[in-house]
DSSP file (Angstrom, degrees, kcal/mol; ACC not computed):
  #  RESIDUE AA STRUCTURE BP1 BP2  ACC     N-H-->O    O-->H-N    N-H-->O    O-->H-N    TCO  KAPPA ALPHA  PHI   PSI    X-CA   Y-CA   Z-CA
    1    1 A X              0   0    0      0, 0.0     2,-0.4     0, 0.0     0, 0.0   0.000 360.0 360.0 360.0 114.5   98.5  113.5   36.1
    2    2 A X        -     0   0    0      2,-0.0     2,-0.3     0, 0.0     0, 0.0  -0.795 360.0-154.0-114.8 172.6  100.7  113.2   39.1
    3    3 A X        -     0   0    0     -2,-0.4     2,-0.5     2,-0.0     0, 0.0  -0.974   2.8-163.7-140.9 137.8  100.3  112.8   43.0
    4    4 A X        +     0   0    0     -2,-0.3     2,-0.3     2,-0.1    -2,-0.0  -0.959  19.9 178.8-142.6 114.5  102.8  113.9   45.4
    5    5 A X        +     0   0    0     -2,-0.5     2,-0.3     4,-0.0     3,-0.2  -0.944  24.8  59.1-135.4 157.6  102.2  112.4   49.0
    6    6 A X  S  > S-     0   0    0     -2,-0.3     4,-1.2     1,-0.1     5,-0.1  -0.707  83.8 -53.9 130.4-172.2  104.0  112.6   52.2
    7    7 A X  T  4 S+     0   0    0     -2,-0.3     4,-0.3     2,-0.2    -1,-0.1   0.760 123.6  53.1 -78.1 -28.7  105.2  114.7   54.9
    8    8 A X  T  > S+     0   0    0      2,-0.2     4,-3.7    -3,-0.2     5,-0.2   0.722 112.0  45.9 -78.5 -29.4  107.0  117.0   53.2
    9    9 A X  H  > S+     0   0    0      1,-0.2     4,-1.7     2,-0.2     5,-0.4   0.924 113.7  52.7 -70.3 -44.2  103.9  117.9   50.7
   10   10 A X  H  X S+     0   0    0     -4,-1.2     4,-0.5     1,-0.2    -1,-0.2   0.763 111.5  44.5 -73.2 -27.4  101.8  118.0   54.0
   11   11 A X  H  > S+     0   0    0     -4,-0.3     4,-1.0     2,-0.1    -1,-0.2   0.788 115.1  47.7 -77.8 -53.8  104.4  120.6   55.5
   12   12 A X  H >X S+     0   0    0     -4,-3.7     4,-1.2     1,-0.2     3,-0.6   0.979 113.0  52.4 -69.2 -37.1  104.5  122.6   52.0
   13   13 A X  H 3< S+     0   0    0     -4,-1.7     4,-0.2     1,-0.3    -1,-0.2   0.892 115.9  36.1 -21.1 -71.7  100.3  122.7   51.9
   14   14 A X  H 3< S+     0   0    0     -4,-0.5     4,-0.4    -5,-0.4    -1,-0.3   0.266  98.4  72.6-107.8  10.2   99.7  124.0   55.1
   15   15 A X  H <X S+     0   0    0     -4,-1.0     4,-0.7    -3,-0.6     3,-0.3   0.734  93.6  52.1 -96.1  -3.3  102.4  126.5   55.9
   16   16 A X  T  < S+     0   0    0     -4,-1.2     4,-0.2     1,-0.2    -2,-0.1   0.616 100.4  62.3 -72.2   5.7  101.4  129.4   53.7
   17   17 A X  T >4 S+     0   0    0     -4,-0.2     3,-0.9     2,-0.1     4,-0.2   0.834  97.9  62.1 -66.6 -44.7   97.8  129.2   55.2
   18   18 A X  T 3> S+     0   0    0     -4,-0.4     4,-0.8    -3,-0.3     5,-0.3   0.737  75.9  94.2 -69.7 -28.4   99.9  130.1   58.6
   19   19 A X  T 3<>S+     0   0    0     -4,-0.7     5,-1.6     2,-0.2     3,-0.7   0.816  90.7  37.8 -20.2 -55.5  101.1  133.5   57.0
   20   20 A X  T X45S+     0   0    0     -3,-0.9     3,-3.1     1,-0.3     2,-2.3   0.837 114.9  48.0 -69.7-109.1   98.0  135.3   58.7
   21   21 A X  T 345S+     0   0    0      1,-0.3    -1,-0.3    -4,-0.2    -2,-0.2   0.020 113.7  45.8 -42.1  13.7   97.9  133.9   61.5
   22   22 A X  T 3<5S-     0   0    0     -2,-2.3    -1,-0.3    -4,-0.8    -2,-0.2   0.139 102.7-128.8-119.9 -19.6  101.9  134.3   62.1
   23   23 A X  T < 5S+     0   0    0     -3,-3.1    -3,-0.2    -5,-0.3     2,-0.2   0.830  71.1 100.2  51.6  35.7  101.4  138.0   60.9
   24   24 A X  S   <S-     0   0    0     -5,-1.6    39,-0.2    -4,-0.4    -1,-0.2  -0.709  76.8-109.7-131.5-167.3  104.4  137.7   58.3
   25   25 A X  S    S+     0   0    0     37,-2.1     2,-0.3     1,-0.2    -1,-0.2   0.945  93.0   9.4 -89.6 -74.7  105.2  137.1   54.2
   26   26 A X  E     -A   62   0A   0     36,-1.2    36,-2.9    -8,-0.1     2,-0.4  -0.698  56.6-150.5-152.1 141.7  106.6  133.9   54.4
   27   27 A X  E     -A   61   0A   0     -2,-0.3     2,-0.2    34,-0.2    34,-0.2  -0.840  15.6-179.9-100.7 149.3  107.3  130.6   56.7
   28   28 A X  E     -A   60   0A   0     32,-0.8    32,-2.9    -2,-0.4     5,-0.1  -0.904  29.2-112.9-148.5 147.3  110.1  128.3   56.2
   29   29 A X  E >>  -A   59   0A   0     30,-0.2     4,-1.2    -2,-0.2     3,-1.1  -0.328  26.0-115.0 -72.8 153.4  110.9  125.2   58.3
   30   30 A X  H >> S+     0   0    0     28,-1.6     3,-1.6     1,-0.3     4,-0.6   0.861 117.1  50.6 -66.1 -58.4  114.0  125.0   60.7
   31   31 A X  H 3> S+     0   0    0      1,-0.3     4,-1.0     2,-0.3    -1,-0.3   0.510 107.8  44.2-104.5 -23.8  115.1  122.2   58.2
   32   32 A X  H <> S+     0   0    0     -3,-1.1     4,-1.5     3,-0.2    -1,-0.3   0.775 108.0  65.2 -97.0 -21.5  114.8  123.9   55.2
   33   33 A X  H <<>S+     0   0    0     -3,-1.6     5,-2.8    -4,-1.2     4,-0.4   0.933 116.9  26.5 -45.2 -74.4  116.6  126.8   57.3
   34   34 A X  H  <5S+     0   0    0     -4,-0.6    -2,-0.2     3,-0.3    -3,-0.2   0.526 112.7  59.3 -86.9 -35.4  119.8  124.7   57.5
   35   35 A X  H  <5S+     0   0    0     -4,-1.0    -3,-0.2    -5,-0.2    -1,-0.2   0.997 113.1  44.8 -73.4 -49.7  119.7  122.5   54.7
   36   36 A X  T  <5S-     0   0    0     -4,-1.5    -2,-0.2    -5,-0.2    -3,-0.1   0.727 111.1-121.3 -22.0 -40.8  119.6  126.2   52.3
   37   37 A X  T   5 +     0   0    0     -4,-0.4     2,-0.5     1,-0.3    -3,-0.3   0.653  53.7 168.9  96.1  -9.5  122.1  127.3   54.4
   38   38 A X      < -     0   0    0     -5,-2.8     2,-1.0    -6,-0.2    -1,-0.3  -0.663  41.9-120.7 -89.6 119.9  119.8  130.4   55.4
   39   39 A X        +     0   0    0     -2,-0.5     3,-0.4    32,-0.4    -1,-0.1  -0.609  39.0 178.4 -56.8  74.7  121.1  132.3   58.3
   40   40 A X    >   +     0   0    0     -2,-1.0     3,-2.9     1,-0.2    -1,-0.1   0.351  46.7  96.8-109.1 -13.6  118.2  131.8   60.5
   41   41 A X  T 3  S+     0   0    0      1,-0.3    -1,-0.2    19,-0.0     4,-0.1   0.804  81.2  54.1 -49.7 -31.4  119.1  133.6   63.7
   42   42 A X  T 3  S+     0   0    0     -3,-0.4    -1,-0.3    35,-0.1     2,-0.2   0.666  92.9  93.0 -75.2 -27.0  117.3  136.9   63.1
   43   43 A X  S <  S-     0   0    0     -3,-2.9    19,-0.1     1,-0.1    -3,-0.0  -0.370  84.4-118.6 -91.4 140.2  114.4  135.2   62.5
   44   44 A X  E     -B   61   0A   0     17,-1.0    17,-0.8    -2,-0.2     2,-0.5  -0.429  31.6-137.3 -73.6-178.7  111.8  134.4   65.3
   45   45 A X  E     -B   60   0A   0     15,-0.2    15,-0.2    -4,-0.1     2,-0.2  -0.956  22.9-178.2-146.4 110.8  111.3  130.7   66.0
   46   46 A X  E     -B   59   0A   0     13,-2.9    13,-1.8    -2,-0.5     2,-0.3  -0.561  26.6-136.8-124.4 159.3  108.1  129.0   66.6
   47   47 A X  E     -B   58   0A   0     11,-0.2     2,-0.4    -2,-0.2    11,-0.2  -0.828  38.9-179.6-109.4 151.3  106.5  125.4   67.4
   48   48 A X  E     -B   57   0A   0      9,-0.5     9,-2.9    -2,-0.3     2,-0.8  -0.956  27.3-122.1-159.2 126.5  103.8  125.1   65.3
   49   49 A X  E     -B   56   0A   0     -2,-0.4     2,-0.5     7,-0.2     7,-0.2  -0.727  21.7-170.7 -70.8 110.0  101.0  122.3   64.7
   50   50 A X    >   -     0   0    0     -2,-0.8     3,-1.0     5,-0.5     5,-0.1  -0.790  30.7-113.5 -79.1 120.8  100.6  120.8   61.1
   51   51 A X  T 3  S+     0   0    0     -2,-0.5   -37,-0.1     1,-0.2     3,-0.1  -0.340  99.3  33.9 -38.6 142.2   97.6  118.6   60.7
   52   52 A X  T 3  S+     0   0    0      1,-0.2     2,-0.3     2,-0.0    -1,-0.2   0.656  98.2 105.7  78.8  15.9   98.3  115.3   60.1
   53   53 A X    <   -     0   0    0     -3,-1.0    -1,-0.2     2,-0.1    -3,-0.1  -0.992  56.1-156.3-123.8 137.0  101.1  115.3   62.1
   54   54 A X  S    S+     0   0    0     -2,-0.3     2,-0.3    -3,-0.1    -3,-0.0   0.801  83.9  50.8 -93.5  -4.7  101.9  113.9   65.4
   55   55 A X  S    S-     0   0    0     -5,-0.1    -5,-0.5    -6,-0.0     2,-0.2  -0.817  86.9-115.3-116.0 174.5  104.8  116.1   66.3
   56   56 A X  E     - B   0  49A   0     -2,-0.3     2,-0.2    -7,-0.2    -7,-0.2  -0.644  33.8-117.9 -95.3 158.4  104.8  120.2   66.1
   57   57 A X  E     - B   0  48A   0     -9,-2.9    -9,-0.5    -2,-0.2     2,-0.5  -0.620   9.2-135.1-100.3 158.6  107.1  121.8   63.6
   58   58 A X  E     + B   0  47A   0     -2,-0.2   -28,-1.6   -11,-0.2     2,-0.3  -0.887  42.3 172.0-102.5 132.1  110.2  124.3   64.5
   59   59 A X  E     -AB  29  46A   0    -13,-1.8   -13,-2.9    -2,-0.5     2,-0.5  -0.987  39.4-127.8-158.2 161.6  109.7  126.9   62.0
   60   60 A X  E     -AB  28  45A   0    -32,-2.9   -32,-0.8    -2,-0.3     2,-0.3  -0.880  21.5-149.2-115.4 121.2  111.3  130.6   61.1
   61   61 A X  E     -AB  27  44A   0    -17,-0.8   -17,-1.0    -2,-0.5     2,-0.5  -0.722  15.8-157.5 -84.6 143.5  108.3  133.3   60.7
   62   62 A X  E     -A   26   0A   0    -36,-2.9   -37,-2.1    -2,-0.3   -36,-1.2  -0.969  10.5-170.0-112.4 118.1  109.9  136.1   57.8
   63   63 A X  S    S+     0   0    0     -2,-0.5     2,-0.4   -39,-0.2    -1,-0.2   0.879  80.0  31.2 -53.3 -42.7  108.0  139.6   58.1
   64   64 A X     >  -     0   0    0    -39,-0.1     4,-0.9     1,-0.1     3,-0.3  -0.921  61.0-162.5-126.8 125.0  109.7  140.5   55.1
   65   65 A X  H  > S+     0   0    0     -2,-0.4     4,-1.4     1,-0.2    -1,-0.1   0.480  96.2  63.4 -98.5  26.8  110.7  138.6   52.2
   66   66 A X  H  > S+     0   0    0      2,-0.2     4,-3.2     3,-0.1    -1,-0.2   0.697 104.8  44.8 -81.3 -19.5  112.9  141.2   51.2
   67   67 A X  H  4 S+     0   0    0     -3,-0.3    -2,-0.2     2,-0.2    -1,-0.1   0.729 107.8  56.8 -81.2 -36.8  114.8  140.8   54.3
   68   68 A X  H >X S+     0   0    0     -4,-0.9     3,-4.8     2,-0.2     4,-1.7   0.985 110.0  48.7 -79.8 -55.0  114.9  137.0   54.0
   69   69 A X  H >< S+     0   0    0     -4,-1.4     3,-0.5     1,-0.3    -2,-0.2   0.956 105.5  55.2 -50.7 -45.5  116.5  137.6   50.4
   70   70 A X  T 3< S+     0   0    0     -4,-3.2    -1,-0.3     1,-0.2    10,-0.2   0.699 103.9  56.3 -74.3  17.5  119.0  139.9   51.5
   71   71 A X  T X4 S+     0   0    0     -3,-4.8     3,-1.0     8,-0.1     2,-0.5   0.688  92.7  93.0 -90.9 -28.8  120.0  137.2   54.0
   72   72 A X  T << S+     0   0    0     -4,-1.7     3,-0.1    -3,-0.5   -34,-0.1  -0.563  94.8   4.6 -49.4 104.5  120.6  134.8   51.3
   73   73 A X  T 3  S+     0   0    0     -2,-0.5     2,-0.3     1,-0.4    -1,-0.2   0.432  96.4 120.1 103.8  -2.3  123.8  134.3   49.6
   74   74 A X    <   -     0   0    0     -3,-1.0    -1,-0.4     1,-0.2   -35,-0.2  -0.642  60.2-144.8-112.2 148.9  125.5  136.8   52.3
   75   75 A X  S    S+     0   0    0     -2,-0.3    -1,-0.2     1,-0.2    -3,-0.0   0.612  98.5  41.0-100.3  -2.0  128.2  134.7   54.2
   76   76 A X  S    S-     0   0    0      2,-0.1    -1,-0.2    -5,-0.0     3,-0.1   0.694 105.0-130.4-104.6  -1.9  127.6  136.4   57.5
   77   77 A X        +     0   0    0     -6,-0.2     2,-1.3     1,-0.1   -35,-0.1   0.473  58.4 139.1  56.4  18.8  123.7  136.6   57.3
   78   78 A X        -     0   0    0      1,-0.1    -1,-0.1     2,-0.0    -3,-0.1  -0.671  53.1-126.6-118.1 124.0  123.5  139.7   58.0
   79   79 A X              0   0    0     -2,-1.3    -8,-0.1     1,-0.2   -12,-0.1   0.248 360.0 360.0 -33.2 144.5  121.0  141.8   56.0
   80   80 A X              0   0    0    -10,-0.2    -1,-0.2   -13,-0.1    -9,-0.1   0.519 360.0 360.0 -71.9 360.0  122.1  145.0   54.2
């Protein structure tokens, strides 16, 4: 049995509950945006409160994660 603590588990936890309430498929965090490499510009950009955290997060809401995959891998980010 293992246990996985911290801030980054406490970030993965609680943003696909924000799905609804964002109206999209999928969240991903500004950080996670830039460390990927995902071409984030197209994407809207929100402050968002986690529990259990004292600052709000910068995060990219994706209507579509078909959209977010064709953004992926493409060296100008812009979707087919």
């Amino acid at each position: 049995v293992f246990t996985a603590l911290g801030d980054a588990v406490n970030v993965a936890a609680r943003l696909p509950d924000m799905t609804k309430t964002l109206a999209c498929e999928a969240i991903i965090s500004e950080e996670v945006c830039t460390t990927a490499g995902v071409p984030a510009a197209d994407l809207p950009r929100q402050e968002v409160a986690i529990r259990g955290r004292d600052e709000p997060l910068t995060v990219r809401a994706v209507k579509s994660v078909r959209a977010l995959a064709a953004l992926v891998g493409k060296p100008d980010g812009v979707a087919a």
